[in-house]
RODO-2510 file (C-alpha; in nm, 4 decimals, decimal comma):
residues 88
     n   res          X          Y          Z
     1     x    -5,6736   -12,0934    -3,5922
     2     x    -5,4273   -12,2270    -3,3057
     3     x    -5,3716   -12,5259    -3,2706
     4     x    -5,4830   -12,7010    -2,9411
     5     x    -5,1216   -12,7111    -2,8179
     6     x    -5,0691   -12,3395    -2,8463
     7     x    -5,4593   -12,2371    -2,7659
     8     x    -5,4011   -12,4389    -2,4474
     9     x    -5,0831   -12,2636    -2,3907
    10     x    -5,2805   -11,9165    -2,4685
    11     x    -5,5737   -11,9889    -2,2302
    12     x    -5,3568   -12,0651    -1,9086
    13     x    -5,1335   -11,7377    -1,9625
    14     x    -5,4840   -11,5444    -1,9825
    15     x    -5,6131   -11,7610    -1,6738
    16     x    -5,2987   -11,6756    -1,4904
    17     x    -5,3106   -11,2969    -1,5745
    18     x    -5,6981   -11,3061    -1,4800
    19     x    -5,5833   -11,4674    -1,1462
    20     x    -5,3127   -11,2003    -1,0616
    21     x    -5,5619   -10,9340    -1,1099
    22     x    -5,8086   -11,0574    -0,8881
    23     x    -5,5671   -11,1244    -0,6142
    24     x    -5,3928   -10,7754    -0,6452
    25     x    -5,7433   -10,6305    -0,6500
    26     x    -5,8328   -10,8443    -0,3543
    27     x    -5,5539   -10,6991    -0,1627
    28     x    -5,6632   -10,3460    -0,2469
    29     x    -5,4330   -10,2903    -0,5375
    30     x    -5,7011   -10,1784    -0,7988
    31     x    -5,5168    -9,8423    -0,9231
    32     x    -5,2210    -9,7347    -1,0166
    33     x    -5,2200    -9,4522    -0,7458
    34     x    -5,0877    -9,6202    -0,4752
    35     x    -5,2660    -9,3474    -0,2275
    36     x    -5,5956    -9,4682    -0,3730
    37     x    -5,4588    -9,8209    -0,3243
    38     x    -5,3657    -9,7419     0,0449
    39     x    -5,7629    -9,5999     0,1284
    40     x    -5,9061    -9,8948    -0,0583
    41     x    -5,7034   -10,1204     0,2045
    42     x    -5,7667    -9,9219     0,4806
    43     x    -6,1195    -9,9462     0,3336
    44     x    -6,1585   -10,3379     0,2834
    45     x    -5,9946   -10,3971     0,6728
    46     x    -6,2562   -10,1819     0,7810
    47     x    -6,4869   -10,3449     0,6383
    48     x    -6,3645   -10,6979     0,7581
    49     x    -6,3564   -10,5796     1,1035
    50     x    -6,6756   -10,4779     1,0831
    51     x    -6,7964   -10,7866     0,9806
    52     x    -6,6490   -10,9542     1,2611
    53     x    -6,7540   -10,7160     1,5210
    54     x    -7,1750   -10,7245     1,3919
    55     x    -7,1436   -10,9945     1,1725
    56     x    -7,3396   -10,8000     0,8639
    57     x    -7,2880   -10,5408     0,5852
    58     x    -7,4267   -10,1766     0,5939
    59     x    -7,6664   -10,2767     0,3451
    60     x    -7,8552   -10,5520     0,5668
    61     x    -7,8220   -10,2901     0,8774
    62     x    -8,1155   -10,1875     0,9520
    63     x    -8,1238    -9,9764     1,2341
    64     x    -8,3695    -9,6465     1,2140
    65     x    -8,2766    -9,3599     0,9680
    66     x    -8,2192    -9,1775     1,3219
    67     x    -7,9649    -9,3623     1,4636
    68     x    -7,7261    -9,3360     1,1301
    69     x    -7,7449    -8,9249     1,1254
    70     x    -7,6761    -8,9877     1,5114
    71     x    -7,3950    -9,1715     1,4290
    72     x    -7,2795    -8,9359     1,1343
    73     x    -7,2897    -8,6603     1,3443
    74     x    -7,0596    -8,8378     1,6102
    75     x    -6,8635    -8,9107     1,3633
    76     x    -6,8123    -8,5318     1,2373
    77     x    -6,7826    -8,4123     1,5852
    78     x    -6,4824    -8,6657     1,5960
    79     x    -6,3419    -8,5621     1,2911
    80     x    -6,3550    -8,1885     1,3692
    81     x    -6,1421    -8,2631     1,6892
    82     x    -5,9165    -8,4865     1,4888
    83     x    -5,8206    -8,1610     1,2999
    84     x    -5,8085    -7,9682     1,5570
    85     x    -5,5192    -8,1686     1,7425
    86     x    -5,3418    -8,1719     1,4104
    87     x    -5,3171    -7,7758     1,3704
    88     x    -5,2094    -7,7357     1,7771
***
């Protein structure tokens, strides 16, 4: 058993470590593939704008099951033009 000196000691290095982790993880640094790290960012500021903009997740939108495939396929139509300006 440690004594309370060194237990003490061992607690705050594991509170510390804890604490980095969340904050890289926070940040969007969960991997160690920092391409996954950079679509995890892009990902979270997404998703803070979004919260600004409507003020709610996805999951408490509740708009009709129309309007999301609506939006989906706007989205896809975007998409397809998006890669079509990138082979011209």
């Amino acid at each position: 058993m440690l004594n309370k000196e060194d237990e003490i000691k061992r607690l705050t290095n594991q509170n510390n470590f804890l604490k980095t982790k969340l904050k890289e993880a926070v940040e969007g640094n969960i991997t160690n593939d920092p391409i996954v790290n950079r679509i995890i960012r892009k990902h979270l500021k997404r998703h803070k704008e979004g919260m600004a903009r409507f003020g709610k997740t996805m999951s408490k939108n509740d708009k009709p099951y129309k309007d999301w495939v609506k939006d989906a396929q706007e989205e896809s139509m975007d998409f397809i033009l998006y890669l079509e300006k990138t082979l011209k």
